[in-house]
Structure formats: C-alpha cells, structure tokens
C-alpha atoms as a printed R data frame, in Angstrom:
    type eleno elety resid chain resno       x       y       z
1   ATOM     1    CA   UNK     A     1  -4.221  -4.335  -3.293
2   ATOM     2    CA   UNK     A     2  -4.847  -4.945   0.335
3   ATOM     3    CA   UNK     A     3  -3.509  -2.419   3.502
4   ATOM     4    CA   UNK     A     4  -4.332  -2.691   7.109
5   ATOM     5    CA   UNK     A     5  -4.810   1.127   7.906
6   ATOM     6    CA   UNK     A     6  -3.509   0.780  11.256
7   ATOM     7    CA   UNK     A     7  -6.805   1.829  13.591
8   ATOM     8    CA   UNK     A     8  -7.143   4.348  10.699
9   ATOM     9    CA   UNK     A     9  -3.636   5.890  11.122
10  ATOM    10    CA   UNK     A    10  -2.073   5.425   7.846
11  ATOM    11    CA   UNK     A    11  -1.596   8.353   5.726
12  ATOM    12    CA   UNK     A    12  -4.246   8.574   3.091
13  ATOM    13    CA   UNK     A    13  -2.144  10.615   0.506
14  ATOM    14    CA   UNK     A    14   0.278   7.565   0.294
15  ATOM    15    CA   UNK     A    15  -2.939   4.860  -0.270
16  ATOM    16    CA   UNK     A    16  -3.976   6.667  -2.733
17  ATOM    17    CA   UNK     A    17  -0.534   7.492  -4.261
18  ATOM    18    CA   UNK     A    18   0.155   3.619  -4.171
19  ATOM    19    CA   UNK     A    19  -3.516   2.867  -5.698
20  ATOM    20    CA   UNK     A    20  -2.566   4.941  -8.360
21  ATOM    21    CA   UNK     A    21   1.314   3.878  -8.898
22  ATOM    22    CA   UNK     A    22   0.217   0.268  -8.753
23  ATOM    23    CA   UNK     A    23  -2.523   0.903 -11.094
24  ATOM    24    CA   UNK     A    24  -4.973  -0.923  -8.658
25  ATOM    25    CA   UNK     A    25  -8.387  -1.558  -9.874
26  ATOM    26    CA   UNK     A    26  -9.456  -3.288  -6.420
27  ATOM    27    CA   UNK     A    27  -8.738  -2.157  -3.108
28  ATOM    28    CA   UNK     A    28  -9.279  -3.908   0.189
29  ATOM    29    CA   UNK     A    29  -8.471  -1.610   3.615
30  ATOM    30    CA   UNK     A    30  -9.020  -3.021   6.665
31  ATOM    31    CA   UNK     A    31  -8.952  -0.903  10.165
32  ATOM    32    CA   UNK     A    32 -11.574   1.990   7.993
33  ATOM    33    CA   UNK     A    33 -11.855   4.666  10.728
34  ATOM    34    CA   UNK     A    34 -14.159   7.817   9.542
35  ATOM    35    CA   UNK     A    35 -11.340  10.353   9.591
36  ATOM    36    CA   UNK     A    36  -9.743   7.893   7.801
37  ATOM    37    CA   UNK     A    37 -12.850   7.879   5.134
38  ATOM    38    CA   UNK     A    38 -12.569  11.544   5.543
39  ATOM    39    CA   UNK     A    39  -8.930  12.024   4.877
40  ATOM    40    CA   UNK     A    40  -8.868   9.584   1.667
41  ATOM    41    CA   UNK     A    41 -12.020  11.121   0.153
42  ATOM    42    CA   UNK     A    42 -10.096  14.458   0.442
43  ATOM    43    CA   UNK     A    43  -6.837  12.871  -1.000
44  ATOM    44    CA   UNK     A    44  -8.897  11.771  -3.978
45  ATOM    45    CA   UNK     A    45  -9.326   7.877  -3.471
46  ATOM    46    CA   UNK     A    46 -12.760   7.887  -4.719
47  ATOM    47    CA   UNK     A    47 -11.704   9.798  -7.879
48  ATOM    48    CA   UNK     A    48  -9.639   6.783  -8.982
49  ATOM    49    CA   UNK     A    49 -12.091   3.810  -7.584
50  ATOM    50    CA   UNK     A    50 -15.372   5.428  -7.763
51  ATOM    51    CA   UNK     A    51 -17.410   2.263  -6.283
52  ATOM    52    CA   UNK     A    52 -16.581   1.239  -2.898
53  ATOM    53    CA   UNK     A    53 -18.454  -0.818  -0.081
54  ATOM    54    CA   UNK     A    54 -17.253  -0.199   3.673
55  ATOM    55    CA   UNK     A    55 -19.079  -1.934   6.731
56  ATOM    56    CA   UNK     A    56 -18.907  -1.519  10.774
57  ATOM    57    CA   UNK     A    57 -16.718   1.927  10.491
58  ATOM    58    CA   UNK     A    58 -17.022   3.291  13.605
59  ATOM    59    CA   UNK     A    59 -14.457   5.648  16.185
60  ATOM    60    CA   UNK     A    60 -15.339   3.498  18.284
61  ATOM    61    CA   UNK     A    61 -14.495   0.305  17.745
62  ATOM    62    CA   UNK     A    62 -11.498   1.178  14.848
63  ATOM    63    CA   UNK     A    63 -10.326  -2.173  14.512
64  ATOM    64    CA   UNK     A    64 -13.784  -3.344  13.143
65  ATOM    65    CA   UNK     A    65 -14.560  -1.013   9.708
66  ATOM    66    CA   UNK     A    66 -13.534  -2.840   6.278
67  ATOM    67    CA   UNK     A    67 -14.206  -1.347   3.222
68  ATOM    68    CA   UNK     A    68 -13.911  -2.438  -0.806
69  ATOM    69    CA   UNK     A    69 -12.866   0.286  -3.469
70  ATOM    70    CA   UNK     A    70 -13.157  -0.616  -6.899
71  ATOM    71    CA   UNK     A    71 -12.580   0.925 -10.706
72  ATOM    72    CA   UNK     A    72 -15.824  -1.578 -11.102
73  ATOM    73    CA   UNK     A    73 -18.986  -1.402 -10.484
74  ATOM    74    CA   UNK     A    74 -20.216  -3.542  -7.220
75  ATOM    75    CA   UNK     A    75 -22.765  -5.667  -7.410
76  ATOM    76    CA   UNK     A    76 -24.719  -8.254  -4.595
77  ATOM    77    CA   UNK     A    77 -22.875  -6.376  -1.931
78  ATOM    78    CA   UNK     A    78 -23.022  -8.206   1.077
79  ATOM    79    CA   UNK     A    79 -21.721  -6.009   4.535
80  ATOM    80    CA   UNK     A    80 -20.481  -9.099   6.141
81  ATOM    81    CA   UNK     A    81 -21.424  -8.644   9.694
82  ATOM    82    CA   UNK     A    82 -21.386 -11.957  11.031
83  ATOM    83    CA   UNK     A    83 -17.880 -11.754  11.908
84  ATOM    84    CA   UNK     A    84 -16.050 -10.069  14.870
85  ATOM    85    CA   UNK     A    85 -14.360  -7.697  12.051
86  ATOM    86    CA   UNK     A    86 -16.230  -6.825   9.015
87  ATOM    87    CA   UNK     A    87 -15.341  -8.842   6.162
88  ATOM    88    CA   UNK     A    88 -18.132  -6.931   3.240
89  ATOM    89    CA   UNK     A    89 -17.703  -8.392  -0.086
90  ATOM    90    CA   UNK     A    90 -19.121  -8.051  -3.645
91  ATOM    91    CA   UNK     A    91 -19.087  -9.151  -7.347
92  ATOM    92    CA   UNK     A    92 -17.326  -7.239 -10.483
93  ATOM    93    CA   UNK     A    93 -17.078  -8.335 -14.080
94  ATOM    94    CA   UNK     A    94 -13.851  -8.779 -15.399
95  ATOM    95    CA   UNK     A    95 -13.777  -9.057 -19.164
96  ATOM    96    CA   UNK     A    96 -17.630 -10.029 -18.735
97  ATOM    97    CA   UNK     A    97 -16.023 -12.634 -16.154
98  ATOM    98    CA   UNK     A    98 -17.756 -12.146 -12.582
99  ATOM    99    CA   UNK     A    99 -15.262 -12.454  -9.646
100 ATOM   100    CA   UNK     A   100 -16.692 -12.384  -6.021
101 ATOM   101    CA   UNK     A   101 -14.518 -10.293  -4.124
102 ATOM   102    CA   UNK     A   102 -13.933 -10.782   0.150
103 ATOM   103    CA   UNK     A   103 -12.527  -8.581   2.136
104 ATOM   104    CA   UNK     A   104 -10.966 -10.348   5.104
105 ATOM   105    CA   UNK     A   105  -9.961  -9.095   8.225
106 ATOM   106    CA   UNK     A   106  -9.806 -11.971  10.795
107 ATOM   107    CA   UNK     A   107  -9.176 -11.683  14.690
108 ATOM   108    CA   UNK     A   108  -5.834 -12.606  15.780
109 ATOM   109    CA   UNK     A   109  -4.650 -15.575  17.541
110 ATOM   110    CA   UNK     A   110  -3.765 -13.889  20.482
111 ATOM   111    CA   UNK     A   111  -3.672 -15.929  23.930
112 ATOM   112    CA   UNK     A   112  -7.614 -16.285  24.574
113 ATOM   113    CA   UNK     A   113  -9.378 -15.624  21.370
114 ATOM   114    CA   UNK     A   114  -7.982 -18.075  19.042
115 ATOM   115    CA   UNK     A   115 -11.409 -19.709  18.895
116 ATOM   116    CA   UNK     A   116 -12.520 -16.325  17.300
117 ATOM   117    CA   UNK     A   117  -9.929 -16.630  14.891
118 ATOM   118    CA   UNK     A   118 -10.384 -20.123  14.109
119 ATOM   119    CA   UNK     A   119 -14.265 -19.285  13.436
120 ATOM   120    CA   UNK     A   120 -13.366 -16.355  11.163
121 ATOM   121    CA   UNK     A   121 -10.765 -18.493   9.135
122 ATOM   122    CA   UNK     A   122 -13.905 -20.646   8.677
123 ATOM   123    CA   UNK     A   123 -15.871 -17.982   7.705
124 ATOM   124    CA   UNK     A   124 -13.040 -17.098   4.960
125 ATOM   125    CA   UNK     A   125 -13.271 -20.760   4.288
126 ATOM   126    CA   UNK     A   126 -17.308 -21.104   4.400
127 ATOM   127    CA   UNK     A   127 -17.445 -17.875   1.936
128 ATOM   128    CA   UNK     A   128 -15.165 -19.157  -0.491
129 ATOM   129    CA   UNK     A   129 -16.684 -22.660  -1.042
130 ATOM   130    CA   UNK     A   130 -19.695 -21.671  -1.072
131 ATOM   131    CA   UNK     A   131 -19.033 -19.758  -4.585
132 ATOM   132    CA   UNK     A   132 -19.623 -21.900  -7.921
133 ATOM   133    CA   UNK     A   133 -17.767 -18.767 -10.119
134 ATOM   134    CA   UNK     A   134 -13.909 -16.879  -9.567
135 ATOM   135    CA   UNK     A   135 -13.209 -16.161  -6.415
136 ATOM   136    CA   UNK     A   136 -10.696 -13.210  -4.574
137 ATOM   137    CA   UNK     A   137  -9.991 -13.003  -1.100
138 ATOM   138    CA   UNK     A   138  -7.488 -10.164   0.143
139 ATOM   139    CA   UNK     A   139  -6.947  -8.731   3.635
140 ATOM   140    CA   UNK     A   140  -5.483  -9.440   6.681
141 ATOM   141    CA   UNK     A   141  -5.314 -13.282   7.357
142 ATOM   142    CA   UNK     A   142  -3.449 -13.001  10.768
143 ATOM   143    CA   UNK     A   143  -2.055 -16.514   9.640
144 ATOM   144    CA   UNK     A   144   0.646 -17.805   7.674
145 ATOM   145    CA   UNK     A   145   1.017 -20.767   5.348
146 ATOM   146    CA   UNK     A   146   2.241 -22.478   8.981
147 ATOM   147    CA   UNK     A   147  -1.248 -22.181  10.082
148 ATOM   148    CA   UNK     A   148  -3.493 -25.404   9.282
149 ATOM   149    CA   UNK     A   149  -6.232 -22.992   9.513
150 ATOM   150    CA   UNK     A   150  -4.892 -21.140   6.770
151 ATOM   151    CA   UNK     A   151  -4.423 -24.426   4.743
152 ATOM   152    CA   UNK     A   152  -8.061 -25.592   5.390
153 ATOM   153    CA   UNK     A   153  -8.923 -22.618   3.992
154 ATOM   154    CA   UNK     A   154  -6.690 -23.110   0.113
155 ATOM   155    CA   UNK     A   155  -7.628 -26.719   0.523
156 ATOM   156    CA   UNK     A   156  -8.071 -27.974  -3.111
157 ATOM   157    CA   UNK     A   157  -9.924 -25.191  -4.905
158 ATOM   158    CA   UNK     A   158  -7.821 -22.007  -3.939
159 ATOM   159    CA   UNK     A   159  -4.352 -21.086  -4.101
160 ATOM   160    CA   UNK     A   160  -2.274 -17.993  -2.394
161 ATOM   161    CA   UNK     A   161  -1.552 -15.769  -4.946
162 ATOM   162    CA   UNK     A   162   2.101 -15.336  -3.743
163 ATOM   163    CA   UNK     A   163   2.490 -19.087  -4.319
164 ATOM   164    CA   UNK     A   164   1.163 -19.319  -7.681
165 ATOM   165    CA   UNK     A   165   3.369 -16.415  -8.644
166 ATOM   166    CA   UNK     A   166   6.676 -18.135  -7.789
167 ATOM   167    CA   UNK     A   167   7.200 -14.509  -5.369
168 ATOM   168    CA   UNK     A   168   8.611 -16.380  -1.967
169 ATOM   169    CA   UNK     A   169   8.110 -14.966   1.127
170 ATOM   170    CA   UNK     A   170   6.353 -11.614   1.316
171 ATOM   171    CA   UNK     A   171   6.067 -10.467   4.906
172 ATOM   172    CA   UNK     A   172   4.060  -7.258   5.543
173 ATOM   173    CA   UNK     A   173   4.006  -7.383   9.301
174 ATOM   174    CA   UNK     A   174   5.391  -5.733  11.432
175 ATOM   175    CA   UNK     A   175   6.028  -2.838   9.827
176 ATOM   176    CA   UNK     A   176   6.691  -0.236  12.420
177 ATOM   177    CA   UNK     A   177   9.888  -2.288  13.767
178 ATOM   178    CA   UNK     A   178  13.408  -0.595  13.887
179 ATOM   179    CA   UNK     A   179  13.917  -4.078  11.706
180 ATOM   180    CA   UNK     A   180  11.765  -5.247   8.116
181 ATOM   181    CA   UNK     A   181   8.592  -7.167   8.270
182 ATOM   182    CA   UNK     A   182   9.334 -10.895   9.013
183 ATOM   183    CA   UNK     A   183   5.571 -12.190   9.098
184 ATOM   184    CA   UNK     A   184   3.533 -12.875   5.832
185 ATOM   185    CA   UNK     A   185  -0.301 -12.512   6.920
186 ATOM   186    CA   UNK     A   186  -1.647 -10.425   4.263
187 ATOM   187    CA   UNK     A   187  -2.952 -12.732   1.214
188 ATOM   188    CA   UNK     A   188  -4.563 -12.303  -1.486
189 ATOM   189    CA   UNK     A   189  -6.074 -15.736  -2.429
190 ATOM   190    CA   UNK     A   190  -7.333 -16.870  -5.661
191 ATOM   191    CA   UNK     A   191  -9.239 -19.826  -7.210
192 ATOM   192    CA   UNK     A   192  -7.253 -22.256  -9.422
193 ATOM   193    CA   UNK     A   193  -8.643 -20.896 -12.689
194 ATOM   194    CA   UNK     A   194  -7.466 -17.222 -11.828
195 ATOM   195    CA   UNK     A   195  -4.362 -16.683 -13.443
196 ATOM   196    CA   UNK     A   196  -1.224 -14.891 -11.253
197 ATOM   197    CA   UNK     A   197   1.044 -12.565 -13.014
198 ATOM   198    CA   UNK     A   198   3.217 -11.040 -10.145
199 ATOM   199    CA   UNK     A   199   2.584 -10.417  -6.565
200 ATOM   200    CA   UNK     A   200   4.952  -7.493  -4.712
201 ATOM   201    CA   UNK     A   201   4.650  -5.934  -1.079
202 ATOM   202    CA   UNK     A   202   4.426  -1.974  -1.130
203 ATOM   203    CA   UNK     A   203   6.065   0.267   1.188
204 ATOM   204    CA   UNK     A   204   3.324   2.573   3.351
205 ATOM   205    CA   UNK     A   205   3.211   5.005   5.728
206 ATOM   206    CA   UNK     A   206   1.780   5.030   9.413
207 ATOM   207    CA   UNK     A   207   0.744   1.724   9.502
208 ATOM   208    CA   UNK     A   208   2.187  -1.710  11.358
209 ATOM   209    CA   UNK     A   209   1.383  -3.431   7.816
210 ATOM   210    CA   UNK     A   210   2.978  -3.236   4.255
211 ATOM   211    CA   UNK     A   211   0.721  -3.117   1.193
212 ATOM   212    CA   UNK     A   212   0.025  -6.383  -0.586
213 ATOM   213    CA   UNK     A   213  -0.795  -6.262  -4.445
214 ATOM   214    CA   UNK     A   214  -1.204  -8.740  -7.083
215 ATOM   215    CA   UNK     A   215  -1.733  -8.878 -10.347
216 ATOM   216    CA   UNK     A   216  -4.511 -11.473 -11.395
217 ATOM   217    CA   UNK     A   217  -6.553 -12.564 -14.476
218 ATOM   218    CA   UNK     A   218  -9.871 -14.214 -13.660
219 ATOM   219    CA   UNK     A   219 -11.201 -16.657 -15.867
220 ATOM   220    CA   UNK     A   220  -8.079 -17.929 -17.115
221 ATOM   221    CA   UNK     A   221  -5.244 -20.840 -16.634
C-alpha cells in the first residue's frame, strides 16, 4: 500500500485501520511528519509492520520525510537522499524471493521545477534498472501514464501494476475536492516477472490522496 500523508495530516488511526483491513505487508507513506510518526506509533502501526525505514522527517520541511513499513525484515536499507524528497528503499524476501522495494515521492511538475521532476523520474528510472532481481516501486509519481517521463520509466522491464491487473483508471488525487479523484499518480510498479492479482484505491482520511494497494507475487509469471 502506498498513502501520501498530506504534510503529515492524515489521520493515523485510519492508516493503520486500512494496513490492517487490507492485510498490507508493505507500506510506503510519503509526507512522514514526526507527529505523524508519533500519532501512528500510538495507533499501533508498528505493532502490525514491526520493520520500517523513514528518511528526511523533519517539521520543517514536511513535504520531504518518506518512510517504508514492513511485516519483513529490511535489509541493505538505503535512505535515499539524493533526491529533493526522500525516496529510502530496501530488500525483503518473499517466499525466499528478494524484492527491492522504492519508495517514491517525486517533485511535481509545477510551472518552474519540472526539471526537478524530470530528474527524480530518472532517479525512479536509474534505481530500477539498475536492479538484476524483483523490483517494487510505490509512492507518489506526480505523473500519469500521459507522462513520457512516466513511460521512460516502465520502458521494457517494468509494468504499472494497475495495468497488469486489468483495474482501469484508479485516480487517487485530489482527494479533498467537493468532487472524486480524477488524477491517477500513485503507482505501484512492478517488474515483468512479478505477478498482479488485483489493484484497488482505498478511501482515507485528512489527506489530498487516496490509498493505493496491490496485491503482488514476486518471482512469478
């Protein structure tokens, strides 16, 4: 599952409600404030995903802090810091499979910096080819499938999740609207070998974003 938290203003008791409803064993937030950390240790997130990673969480910069939470063990954690947001990431063993896990939270193509968001994308991009094993990226794209940046990214090796599960469009964003989310910029992206068993978006609380989850098995075709 991933969730932008919103500058940390999500509720925690509904992550972790959702974590445990959608039987997540993986959990990618993006936006990690500490009294965000604070609230979701006291709503009992780490009871359920006892390993977790979280990089550049900070009050004051709250768009920056990304953190993993897993049912897993993490091992060859990596904080991520090259990028403008923290994108930390981290290997578990699925079935004695090992799966590289990213956490992606790129800048936005906003009217100035779409050079920084171009250079994250090839971050995303950069990270994923790089690994020989299965790979899983989840978090806040800020692109869509209309995006060629977003396409050099899948290229031939990796595949959106939502596509490979026949689930259409699944906007998450906006989410604070009067009206549903019409934008789909939360992914979770897989390599070709992963298989895809369903992908839905989950209803939250306090956020601009929707919950993406998907149900994957690495390893496999």
């Amino acid at each position: 599952m991933t969730f932008n938290a919103f500058l940390g203003r999500a509720d925690a008791g509904t992550i972790v409600r959702a974590v445990r409803a959608q039987h997540v064993d993986v959990l990618a937030l993006e936006e990690v404030t500490p009294d965000l950390l604070d609230r979701l240790r006291a709503s009992g997130l780490d009871n359920v995903l006892p390993h977790s990673v979280t990089s550049k969480v900070s009050a004051a910069a709250p768009y920056s802090g990304t953190g993993i939470w897993s049912t897993l063990p993490l091992e060859d954690v990596d904080a991520g810091a090259a990028t403008w947001f923290a994108m930390p990431s981290a290997t578990v063993t699925v079935g004695g499979v090992p799966v590289r896990v990213l956490a992606v939270h790129t800048a936005s193509p906003a009217l100035g910096q779409t050079s920084v968001w171009g250079g994250d994308l090839r971050h995303v991009r950069d990270e994923l080819d790089a690994g020989s094993g299965s790979q899983l990226a989840l978090g806040d794209f800020n692109a869509t499938r209309d995006h060629s940046e977003l396409r050099d990214v899948l290229g031939d090796r990796f595949v959106d999740a939502a596509d490979r599960a026949g689930a259409g469009f699944a906007p998450t964003w906006p989410a604070n609207r009067w009206y549903p989310p019409v934008v789909a910029i939360d992914h979770v992206v897989t390599d070709r070998s992963t298989a895809v068993g369903d992908v839905r978006v989950v209803r939250m609380v306090g956020s601009d974003h929707e919950a993406l989850v998907a149900t994957v098995s690495p390893g496999t075709r």
